[in-house]
N, C-alpha and C positions, 0 to 999 in steps of 0.2 A: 221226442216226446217231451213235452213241459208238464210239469206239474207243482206246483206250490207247496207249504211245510204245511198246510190245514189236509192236504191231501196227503192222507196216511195209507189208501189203498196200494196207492201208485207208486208209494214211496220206494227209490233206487235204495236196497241193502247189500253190501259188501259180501257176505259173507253166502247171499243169495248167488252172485256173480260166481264166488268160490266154487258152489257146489254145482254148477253148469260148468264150470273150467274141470273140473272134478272128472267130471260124466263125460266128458271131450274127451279129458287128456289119460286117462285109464278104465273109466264106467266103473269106476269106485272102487277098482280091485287095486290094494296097496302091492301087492306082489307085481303087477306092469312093469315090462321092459322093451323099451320102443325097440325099432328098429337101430338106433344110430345107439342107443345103450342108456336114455332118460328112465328113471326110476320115480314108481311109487304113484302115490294118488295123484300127487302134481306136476309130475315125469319133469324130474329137476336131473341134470346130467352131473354124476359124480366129480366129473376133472372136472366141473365150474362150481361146485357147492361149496366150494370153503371159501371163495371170492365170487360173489355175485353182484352183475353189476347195480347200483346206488349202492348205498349208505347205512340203509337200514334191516337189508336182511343177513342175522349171524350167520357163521358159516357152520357149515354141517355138526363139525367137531363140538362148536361152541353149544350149541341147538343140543345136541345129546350129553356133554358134560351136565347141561341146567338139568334133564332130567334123568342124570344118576347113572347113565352106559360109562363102563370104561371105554376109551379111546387110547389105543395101543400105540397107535401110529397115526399124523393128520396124512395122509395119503389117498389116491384112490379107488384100491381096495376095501379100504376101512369107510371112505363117504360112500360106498357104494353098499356096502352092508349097512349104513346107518339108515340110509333114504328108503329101505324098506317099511323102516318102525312108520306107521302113519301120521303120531305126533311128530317125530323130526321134522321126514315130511313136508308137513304145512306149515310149521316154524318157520322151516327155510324157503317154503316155497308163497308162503301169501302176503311176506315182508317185499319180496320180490316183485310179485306184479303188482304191491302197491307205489315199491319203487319206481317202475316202467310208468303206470300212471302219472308219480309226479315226472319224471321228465319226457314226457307228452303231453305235458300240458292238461292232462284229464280227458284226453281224446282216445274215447272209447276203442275206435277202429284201428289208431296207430299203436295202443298200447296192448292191444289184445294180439296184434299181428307181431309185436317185438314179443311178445310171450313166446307164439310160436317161432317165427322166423331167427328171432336174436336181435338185440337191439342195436347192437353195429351194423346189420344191414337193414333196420328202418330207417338209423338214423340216414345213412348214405341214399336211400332211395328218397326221404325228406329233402335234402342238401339238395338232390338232383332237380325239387319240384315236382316230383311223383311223389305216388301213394302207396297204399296196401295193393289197389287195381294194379298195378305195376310189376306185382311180383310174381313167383309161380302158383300155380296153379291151388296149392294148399294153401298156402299164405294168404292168397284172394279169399280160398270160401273158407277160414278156418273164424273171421269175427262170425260170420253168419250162422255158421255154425252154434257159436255159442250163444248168440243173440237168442235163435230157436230152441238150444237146450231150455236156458233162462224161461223165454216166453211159456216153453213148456211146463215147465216146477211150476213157475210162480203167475202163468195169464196175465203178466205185465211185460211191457216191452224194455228193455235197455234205452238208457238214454245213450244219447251218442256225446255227450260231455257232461263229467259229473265234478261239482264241487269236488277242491283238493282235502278241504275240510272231510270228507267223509272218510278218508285215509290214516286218520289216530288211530292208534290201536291201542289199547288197555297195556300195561305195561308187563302184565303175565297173563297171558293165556292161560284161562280153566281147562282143567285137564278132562282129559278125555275128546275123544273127534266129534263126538255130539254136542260140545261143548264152542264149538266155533262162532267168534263173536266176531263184531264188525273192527 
């Protein structure tokens, strides 16, 4: 889908994308515990949340020090109680898939499948010359998934590459989860 900056209906929002990933990855219940043991609205796995891959998402510890949890131990048992709280959470989890975005180039389908999948094996099935199509079964239908959440909420469709520019984020998140900006 193209659309232009004069076109404000159709306009791709960030945070619009969030709450379809949201509704995917727990249906909004911060208590979520997948099957393989991913936590919380963003079902972010505790052994990865104090190192996630790019650059720009703190890790767990860091995430709940800023708003004021003791942290006993960086370990995890302690990132696995912290990823309940829903602001940690999203802290740690929407630096993340904006990370995956930039190293996807902003390709909506490869960066939504490394969300789910892991992005060690996007990247390896990109390397090979395959795709998302490539992979199993969930991995296939998990963009379209959220494509249809999206078109649901918002009656616009995802684009399938979005400016890297839309990936700034404010430098402190307003508190509160109603409070989710792009």
């Amino acid at each position: 889908m193209a659309w232009g900056r004069g076109d404000m209906d159709n306009q791709f929002i960030f945070s619009d994308l969030i709450n379809a990933l949201i509704a995917r990855e727990s249906k909004g219940d911060p208590m979520a515990v997948s099957e393989k043991g991913a936590i919380g609205l963003m079902q972010v796995r505790p052994e990865y949340a104090h190192d996630l891959y790019g650059t720009n998402a703190p890790s767990v510890f860091d995430a709940a020090r800023q708003r004021g949890f003791d942290v006993p131990a960086e370990d995890v048992a302690t990132a696995r109680g912290l990823l309940f709280d829903p602001e940690i959470n999203m802290a740690v989890g929407d630096p993340y898939l904006r990370d995956l975005f930039r190293a996807f180039g902003g390709d909506m389908n490869n960066a939504l499948t490394a969300y789910n999948a892991g992005p060690d094996a996007m990247q390896d099935v990109l390397a090979r010359g395959e795709g998302p199509q490539d992979m199993g079964q969930q991995a296939r239908e998990y963009s379209g998934h959220i494509r249809q959440l999206y078109r649901d909420a918002t009656g616009k469709e995802l684009p399938n590459q979005i400016d890297l520019q839309q990936l700034t984020r404010p430098r402190q998140r307003p508190s509160g989860l109603l409070g989710m900006t792009q």
